[in-house]
mmCIF file as Biopython writes it, N, C-alpha, C and O atoms, coordinates in Angstrom:
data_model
#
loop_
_atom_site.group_PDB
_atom_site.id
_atom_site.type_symbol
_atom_site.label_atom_id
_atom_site.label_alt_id
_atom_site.label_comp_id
_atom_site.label_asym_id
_atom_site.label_entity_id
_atom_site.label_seq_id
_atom_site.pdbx_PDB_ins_code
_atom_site.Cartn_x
_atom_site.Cartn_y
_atom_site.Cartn_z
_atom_site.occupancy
_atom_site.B_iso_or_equiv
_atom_site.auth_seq_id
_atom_site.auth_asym_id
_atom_site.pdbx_PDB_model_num
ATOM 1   N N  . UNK A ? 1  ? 0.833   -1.171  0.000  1.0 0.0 1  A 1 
ATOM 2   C CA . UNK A ? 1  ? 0.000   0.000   0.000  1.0 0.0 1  A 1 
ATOM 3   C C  . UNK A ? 1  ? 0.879   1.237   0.000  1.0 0.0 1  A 1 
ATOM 4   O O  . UNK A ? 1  ? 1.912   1.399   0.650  1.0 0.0 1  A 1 
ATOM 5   N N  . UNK A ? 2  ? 0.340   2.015   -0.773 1.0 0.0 2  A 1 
ATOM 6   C CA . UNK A ? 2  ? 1.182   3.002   -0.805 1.0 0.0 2  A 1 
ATOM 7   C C  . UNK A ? 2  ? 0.614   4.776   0.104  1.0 0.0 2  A 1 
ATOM 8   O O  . UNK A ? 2  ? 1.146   5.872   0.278  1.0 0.0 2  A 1 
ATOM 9   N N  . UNK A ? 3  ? -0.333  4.320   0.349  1.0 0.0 3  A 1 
ATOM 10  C CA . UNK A ? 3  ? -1.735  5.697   1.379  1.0 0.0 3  A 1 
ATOM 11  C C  . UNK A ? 3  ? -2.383  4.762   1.852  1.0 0.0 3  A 1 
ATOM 12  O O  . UNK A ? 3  ? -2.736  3.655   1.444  1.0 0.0 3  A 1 
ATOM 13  N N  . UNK A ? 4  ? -2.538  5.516   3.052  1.0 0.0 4  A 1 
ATOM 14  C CA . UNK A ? 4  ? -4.092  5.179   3.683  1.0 0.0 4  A 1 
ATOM 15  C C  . UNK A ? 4  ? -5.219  5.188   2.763  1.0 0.0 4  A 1 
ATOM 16  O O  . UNK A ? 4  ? -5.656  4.147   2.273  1.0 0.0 4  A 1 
ATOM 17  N N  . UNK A ? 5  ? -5.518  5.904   2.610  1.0 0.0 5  A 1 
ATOM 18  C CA . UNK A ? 5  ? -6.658  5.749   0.974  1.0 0.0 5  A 1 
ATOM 19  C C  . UNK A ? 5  ? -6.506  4.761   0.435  1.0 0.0 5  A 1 
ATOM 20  O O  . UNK A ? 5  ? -7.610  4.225   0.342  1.0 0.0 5  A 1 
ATOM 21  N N  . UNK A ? 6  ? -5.411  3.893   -0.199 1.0 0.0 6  A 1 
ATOM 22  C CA . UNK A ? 6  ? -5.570  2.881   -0.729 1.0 0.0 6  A 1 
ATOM 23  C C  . UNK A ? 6  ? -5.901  1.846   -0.158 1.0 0.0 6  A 1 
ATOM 24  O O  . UNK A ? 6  ? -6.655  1.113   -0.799 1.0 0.0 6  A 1 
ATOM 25  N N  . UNK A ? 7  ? -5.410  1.325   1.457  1.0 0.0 7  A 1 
ATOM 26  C CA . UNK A ? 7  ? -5.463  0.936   2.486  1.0 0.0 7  A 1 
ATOM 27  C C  . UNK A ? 7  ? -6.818  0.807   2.784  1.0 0.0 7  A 1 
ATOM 28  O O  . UNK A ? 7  ? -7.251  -0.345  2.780  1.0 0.0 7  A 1 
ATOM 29  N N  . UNK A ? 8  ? -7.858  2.022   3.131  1.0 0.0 8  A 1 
ATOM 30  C CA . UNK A ? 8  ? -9.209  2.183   3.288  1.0 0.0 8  A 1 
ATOM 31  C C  . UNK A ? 8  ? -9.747  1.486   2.195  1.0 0.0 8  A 1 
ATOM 32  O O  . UNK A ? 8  ? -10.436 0.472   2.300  1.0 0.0 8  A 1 
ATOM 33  N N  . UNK A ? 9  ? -9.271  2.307   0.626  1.0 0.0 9  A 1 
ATOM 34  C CA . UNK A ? 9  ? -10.373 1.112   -0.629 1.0 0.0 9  A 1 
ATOM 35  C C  . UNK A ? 9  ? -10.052 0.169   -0.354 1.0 0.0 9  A 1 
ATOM 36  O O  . UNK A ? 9  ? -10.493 -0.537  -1.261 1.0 0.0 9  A 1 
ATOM 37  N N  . UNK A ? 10 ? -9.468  -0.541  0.412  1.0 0.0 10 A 1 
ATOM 38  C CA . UNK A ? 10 ? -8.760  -2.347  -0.265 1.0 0.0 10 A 1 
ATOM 39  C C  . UNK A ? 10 ? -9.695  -2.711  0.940  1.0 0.0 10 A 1 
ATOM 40  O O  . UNK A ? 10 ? -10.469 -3.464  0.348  1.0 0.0 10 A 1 
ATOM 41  N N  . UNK A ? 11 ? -10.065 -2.685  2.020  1.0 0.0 11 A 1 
ATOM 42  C CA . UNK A ? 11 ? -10.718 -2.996  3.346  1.0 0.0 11 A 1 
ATOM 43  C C  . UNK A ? 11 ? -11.942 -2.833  3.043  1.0 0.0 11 A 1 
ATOM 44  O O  . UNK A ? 11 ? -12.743 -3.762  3.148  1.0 0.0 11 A 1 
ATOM 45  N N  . UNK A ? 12 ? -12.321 -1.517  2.579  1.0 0.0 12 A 1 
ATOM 46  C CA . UNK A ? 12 ? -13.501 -1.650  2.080  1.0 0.0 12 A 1 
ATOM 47  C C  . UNK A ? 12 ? -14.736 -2.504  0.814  1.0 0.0 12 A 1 
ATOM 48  O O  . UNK A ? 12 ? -15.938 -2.733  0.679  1.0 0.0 12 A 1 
ATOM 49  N N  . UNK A ? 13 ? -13.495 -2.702  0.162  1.0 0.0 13 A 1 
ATOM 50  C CA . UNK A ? 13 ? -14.172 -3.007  -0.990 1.0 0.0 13 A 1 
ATOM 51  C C  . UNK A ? 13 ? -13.761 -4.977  -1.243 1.0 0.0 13 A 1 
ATOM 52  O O  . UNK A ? 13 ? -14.576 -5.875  -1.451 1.0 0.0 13 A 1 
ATOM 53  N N  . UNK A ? 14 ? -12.584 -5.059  -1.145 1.0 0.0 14 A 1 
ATOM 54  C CA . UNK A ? 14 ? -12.382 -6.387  -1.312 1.0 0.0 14 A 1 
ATOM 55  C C  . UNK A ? 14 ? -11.763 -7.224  -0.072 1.0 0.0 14 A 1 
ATOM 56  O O  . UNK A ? 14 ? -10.982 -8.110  -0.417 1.0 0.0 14 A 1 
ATOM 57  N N  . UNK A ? 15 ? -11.967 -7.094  1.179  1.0 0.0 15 A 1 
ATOM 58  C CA . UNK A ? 15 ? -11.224 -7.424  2.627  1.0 0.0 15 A 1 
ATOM 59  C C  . UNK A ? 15 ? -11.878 -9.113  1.993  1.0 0.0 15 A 1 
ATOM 60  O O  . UNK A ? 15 ? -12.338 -9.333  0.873  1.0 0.0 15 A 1 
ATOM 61  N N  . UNK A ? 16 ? -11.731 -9.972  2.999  1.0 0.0 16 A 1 
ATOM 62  C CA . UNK A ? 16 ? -11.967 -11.241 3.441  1.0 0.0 16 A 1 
ATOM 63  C C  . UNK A ? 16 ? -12.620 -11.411 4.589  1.0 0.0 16 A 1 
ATOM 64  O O  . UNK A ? 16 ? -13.133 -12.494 4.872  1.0 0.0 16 A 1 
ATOM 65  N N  . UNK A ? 17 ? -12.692 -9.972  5.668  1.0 0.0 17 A 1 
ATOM 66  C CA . UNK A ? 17 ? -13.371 -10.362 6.674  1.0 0.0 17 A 1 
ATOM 67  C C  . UNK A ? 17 ? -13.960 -8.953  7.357  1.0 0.0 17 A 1 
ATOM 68  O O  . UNK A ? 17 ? -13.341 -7.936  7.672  1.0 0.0 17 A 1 
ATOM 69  N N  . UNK A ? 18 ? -15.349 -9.259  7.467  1.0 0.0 18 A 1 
ATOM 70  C CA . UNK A ? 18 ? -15.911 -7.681  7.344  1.0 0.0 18 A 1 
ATOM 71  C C  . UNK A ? 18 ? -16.362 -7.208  9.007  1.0 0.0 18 A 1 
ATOM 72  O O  . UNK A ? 18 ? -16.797 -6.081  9.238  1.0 0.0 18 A 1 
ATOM 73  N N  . UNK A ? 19 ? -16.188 -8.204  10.032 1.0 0.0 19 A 1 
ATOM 74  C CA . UNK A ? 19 ? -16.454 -7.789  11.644 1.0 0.0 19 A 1 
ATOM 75  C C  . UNK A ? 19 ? -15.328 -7.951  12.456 1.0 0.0 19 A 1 
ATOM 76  O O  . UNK A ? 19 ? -15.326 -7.969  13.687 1.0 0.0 19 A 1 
ATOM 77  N N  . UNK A ? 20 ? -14.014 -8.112  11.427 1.0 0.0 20 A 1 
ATOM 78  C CA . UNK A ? 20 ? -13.036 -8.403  12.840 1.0 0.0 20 A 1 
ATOM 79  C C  . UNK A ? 20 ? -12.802 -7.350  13.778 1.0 0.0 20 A 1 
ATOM 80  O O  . UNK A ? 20 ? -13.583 -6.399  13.748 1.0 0.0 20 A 1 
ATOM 81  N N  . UNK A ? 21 ? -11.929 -7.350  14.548 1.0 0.0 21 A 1 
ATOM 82  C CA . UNK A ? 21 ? -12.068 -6.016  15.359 1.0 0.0 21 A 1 
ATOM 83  C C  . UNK A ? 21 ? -10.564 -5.222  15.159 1.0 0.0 21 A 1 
ATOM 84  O O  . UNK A ? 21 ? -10.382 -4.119  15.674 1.0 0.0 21 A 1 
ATOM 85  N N  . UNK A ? 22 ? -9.619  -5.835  14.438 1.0 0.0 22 A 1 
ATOM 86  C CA . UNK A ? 22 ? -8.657  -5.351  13.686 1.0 0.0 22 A 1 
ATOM 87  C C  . UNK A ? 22 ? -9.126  -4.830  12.919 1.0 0.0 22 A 1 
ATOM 88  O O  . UNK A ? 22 ? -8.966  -3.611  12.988 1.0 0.0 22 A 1 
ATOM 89  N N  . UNK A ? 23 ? -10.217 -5.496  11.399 1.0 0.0 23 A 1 
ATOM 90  C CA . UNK A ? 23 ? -10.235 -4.914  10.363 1.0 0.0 23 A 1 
ATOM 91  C C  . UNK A ? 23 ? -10.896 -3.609  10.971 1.0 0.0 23 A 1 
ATOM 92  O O  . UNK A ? 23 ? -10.262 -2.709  10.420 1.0 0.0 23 A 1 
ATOM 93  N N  . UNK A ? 24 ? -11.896 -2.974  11.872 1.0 0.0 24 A 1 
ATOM 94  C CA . UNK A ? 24 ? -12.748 -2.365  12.010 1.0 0.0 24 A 1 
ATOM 95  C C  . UNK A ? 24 ? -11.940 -1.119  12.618 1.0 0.0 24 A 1 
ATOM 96  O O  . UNK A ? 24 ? -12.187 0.064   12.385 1.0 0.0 24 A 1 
ATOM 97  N N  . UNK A ? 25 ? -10.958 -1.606  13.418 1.0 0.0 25 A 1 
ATOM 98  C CA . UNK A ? 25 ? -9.558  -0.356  13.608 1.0 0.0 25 A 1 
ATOM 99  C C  . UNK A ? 25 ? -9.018  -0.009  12.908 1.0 0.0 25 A 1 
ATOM 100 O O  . UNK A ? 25 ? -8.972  1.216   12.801 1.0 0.0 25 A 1 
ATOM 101 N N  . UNK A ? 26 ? -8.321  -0.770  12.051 1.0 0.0 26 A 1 
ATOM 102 C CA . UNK A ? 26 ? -7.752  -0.037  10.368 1.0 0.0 26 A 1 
ATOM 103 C C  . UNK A ? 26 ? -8.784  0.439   9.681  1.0 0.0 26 A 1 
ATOM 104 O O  . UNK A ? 26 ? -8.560  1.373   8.912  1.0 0.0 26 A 1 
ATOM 105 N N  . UNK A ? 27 ? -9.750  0.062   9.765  1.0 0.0 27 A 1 
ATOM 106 C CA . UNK A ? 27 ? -10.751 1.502   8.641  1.0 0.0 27 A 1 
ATOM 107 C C  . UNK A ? 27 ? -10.678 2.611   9.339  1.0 0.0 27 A 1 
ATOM 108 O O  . UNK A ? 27 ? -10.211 3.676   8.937  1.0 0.0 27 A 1 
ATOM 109 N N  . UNK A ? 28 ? -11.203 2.356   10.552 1.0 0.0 28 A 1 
ATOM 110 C CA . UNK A ? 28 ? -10.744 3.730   11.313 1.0 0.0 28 A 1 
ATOM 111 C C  . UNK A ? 28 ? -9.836  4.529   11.326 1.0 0.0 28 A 1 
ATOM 112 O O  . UNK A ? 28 ? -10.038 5.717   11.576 1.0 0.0 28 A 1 
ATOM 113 N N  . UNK A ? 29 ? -8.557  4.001   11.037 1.0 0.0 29 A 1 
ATOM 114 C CA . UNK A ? 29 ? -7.378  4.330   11.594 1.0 0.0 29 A 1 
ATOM 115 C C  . UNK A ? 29 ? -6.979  4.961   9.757  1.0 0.0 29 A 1 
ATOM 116 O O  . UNK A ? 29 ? -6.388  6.021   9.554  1.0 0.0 29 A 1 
ATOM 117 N N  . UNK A ? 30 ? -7.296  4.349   9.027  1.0 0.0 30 A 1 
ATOM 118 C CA . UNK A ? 30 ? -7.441  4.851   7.718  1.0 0.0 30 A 1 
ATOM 119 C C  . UNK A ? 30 ? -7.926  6.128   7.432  1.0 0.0 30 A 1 
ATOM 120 O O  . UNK A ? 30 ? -7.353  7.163   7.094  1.0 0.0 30 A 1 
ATOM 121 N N  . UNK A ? 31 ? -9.307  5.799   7.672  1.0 0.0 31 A 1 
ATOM 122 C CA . UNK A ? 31 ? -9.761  7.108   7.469  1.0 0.0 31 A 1 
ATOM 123 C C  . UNK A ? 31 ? -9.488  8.289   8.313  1.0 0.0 31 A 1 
ATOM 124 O O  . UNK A ? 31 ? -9.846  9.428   8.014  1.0 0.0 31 A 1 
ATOM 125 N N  . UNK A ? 32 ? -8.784  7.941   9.469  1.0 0.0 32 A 1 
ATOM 126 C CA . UNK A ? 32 ? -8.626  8.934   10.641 1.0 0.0 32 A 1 
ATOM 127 C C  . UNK A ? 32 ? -7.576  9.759   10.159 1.0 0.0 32 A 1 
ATOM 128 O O  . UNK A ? 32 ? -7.470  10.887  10.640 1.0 0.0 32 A 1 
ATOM 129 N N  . UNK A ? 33 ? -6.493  9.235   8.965  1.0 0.0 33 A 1 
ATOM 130 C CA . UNK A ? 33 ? -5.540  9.590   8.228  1.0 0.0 33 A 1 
ATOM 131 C C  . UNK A ? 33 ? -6.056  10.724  7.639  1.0 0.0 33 A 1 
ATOM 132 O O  . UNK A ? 33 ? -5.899  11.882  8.024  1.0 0.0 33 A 1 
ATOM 133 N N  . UNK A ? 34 ? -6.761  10.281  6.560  1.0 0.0 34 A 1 
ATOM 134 C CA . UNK A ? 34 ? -7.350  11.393  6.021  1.0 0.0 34 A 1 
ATOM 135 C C  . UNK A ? 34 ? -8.307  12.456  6.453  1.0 0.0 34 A 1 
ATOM 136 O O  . UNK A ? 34 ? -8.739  13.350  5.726  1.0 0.0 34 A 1 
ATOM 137 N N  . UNK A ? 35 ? -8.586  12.267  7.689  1.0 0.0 35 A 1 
ATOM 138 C CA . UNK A ? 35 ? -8.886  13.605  8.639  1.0 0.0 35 A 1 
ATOM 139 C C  . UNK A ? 35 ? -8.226  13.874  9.331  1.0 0.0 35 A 1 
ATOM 140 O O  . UNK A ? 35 ? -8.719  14.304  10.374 1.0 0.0 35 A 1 
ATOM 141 N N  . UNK A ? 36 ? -6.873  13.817  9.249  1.0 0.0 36 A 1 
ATOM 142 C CA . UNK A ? 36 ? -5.695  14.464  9.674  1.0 0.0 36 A 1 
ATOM 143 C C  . UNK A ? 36 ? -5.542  14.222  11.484 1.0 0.0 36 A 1 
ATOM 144 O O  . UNK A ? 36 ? -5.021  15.036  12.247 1.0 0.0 36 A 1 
ATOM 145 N N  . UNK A ? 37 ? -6.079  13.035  11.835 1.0 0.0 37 A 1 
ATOM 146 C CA . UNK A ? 37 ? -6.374  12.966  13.420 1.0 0.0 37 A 1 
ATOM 147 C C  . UNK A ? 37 ? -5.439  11.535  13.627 1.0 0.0 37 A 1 
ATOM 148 O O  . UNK A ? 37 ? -5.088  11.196  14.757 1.0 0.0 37 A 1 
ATOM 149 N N  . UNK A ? 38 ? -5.083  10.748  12.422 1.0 0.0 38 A 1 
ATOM 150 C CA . UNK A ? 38 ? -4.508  9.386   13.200 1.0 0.0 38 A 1 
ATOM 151 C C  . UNK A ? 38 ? -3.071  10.011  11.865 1.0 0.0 38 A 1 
ATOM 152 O O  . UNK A ? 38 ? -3.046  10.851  10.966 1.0 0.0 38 A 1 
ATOM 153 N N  . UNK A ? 39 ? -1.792  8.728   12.616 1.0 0.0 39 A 1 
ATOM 154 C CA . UNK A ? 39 ? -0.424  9.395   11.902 1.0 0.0 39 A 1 
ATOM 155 C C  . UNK A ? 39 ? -0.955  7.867   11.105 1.0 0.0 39 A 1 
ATOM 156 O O  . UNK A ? 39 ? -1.636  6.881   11.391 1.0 0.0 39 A 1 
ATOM 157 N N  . UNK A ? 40 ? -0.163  8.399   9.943  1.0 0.0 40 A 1 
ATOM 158 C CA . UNK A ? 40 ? 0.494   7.599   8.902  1.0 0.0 40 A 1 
ATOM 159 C C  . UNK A ? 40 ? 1.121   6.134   9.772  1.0 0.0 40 A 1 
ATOM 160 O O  . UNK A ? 40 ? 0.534   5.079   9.531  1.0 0.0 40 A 1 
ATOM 161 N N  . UNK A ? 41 ? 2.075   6.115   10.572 1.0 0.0 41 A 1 
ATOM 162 C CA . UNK A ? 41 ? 2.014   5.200   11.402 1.0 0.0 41 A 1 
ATOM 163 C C  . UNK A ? 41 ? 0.939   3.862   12.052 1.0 0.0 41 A 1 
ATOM 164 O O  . UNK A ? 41 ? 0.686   2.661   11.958 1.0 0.0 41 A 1 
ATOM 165 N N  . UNK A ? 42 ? 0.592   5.074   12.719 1.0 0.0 42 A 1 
ATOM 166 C CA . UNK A ? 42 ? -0.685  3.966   13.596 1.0 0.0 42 A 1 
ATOM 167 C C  . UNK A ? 42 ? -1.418  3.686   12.025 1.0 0.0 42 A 1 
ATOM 168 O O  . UNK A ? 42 ? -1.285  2.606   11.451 1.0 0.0 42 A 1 
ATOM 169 N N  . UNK A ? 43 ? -1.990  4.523   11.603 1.0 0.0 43 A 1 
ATOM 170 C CA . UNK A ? 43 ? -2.838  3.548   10.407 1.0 0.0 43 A 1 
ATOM 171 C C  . UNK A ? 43 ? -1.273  2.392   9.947  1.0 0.0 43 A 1 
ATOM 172 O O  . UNK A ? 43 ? -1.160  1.468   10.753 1.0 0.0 43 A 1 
ATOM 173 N N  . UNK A ? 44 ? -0.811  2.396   9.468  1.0 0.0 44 A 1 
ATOM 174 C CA . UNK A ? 44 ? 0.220   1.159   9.038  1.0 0.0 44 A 1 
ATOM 175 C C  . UNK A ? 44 ? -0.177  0.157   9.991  1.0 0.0 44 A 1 
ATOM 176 O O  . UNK A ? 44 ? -1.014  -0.680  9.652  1.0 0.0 44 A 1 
ATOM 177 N N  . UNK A ? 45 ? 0.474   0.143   11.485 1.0 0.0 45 A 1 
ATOM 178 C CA . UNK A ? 45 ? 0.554   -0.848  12.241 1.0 0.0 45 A 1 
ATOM 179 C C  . UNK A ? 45 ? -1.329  -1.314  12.340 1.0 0.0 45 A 1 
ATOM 180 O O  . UNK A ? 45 ? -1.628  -2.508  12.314 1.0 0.0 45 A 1 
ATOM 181 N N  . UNK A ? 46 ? -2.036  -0.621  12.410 1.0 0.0 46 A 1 
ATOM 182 C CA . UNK A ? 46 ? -3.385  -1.046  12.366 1.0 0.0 46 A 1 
ATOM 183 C C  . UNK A ? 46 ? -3.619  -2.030  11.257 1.0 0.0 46 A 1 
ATOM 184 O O  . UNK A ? 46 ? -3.927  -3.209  11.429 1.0 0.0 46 A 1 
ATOM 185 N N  . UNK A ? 47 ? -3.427  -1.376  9.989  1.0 0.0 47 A 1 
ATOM 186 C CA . UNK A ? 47 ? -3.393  -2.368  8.681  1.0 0.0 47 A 1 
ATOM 187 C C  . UNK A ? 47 ? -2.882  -4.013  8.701  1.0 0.0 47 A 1 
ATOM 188 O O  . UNK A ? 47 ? -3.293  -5.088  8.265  1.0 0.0 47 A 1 
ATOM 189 N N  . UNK A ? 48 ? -1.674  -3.478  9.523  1.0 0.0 48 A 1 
ATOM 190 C CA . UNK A ? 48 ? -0.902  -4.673  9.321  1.0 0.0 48 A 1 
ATOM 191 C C  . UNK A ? 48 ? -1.756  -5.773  10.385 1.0 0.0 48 A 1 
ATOM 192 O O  . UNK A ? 48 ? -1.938  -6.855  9.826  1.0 0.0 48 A 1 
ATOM 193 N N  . UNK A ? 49 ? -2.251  -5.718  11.645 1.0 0.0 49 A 1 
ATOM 194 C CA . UNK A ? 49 ? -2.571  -6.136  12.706 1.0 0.0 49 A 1 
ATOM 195 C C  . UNK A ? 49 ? -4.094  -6.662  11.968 1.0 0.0 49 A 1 
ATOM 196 O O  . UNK A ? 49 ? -4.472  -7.763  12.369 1.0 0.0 49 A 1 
ATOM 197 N N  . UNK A ? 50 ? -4.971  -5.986  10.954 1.0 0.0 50 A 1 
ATOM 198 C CA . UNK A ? 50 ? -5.907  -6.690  9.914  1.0 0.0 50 A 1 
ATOM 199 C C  . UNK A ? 50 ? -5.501  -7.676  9.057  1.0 0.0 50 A 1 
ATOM 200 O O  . UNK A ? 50 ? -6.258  -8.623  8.846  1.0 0.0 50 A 1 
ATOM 201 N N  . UNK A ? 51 ? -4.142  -7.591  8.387  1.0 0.0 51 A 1 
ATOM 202 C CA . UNK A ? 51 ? -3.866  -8.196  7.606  1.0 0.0 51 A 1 
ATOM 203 C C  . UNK A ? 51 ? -3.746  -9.762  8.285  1.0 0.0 51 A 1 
ATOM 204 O O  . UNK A ? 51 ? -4.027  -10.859 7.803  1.0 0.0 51 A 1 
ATOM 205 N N  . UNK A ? 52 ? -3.043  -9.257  10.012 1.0 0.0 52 A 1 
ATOM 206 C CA . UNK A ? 52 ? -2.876  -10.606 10.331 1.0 0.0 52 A 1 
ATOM 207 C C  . UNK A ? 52 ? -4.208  -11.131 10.824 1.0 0.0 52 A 1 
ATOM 208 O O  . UNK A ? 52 ? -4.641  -12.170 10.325 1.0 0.0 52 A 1 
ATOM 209 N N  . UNK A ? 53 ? -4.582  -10.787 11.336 1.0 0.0 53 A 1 
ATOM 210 C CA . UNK A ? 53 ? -6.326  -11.095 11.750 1.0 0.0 53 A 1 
ATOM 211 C C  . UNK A ? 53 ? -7.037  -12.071 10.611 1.0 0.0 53 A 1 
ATOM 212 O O  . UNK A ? 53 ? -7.705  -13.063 10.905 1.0 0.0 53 A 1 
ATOM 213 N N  . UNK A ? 54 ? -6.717  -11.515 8.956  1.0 0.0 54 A 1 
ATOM 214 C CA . UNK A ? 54 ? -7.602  -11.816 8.320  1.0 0.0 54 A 1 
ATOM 215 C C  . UNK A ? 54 ? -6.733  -13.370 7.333  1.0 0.0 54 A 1 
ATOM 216 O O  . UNK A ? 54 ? -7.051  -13.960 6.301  1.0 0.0 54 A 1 
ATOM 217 N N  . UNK A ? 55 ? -5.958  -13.478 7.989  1.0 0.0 55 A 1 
ATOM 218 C CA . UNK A ? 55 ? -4.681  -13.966 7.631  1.0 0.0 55 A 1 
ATOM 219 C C  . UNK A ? 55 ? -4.200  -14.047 6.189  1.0 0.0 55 A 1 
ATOM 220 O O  . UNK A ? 55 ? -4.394  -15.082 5.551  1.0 0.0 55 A 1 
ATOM 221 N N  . UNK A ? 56 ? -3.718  -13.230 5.768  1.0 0.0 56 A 1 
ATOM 222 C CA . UNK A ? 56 ? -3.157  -12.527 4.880  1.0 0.0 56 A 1 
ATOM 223 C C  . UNK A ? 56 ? -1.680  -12.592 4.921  1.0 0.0 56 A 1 
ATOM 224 O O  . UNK A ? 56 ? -1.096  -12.064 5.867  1.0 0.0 56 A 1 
ATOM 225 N N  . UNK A ? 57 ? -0.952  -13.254 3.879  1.0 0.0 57 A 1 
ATOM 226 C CA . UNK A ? 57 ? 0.696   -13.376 3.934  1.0 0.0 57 A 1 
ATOM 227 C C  . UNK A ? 57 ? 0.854   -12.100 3.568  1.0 0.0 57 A 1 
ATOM 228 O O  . UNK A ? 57 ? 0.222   -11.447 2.736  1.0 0.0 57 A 1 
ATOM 229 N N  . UNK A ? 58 ? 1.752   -11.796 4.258  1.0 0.0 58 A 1 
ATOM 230 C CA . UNK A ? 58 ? 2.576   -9.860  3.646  1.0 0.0 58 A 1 
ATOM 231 C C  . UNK A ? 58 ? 3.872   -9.720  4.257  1.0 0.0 58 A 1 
ATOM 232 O O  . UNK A ? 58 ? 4.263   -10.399 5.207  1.0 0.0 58 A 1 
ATOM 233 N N  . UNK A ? 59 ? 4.599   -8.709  3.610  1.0 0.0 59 A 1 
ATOM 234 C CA . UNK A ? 59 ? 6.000   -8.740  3.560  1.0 0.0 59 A 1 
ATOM 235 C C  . UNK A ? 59 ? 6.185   -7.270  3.793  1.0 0.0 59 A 1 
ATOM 236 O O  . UNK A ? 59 ? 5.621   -6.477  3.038  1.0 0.0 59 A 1 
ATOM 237 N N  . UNK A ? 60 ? 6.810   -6.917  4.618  1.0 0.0 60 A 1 
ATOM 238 C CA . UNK A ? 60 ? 7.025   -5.393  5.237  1.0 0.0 60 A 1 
ATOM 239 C C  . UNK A ? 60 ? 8.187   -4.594  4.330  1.0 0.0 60 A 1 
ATOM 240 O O  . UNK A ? 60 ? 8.362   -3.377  4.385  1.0 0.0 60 A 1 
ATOM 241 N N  . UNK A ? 61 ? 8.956   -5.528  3.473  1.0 0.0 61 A 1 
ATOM 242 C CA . UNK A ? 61 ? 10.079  -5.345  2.551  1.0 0.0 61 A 1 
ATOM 243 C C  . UNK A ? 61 ? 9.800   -4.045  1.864  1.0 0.0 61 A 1 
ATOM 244 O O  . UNK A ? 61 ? 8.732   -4.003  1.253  1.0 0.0 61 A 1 
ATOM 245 N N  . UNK A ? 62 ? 10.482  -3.077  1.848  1.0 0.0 62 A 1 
ATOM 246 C CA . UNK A ? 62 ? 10.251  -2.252  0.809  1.0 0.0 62 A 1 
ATOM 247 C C  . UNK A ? 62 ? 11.010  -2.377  -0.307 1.0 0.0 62 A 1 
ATOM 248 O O  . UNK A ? 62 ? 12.229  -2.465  -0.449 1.0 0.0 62 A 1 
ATOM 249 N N  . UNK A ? 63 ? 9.841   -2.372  -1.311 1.0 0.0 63 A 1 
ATOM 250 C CA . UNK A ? 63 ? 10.629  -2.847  -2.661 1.0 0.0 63 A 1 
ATOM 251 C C  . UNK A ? 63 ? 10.642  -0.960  -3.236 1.0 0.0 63 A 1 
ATOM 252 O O  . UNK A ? 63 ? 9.818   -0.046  -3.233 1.0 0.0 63 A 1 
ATOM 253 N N  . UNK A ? 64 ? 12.241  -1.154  -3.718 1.0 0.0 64 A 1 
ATOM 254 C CA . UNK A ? 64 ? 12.779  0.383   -4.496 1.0 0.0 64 A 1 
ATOM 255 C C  . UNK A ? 64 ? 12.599  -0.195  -5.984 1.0 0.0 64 A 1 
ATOM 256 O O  . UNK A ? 64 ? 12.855  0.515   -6.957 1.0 0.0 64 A 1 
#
């Protein structure tokens, strides 16, 4: 992911699991981004803490 915004569409629109209580903090924490109230941070670690919830393989690697 490259924004919270993208982060928010991907949860919203194609997640795997729509009541966890991770996924339901990363939308939050998403959109809280874009009202300038949650950091870039916490939405990440939120995301990631859905991803594992929903169990989702992912790789923290940043690819250049």
């Amino acid at each position: 992911m490259r924004s919270a915004k993208q982060a928010f569409d991907l949860l919203s629109a194609r997640w795997p699991v729509s009541d966890g209580r991770a996924y339901i903090a990363a939308l939050e924490a998403c959109e809280g981004v874009n009202d300038g109230h949650v950091s870039d941070e916490s939405a990440r670690e939120s995301f990631l803490l859905a991803l594992e919830e929903a169990e989702i393989p992912y790789s923290t690697d940043i690819e250049r």
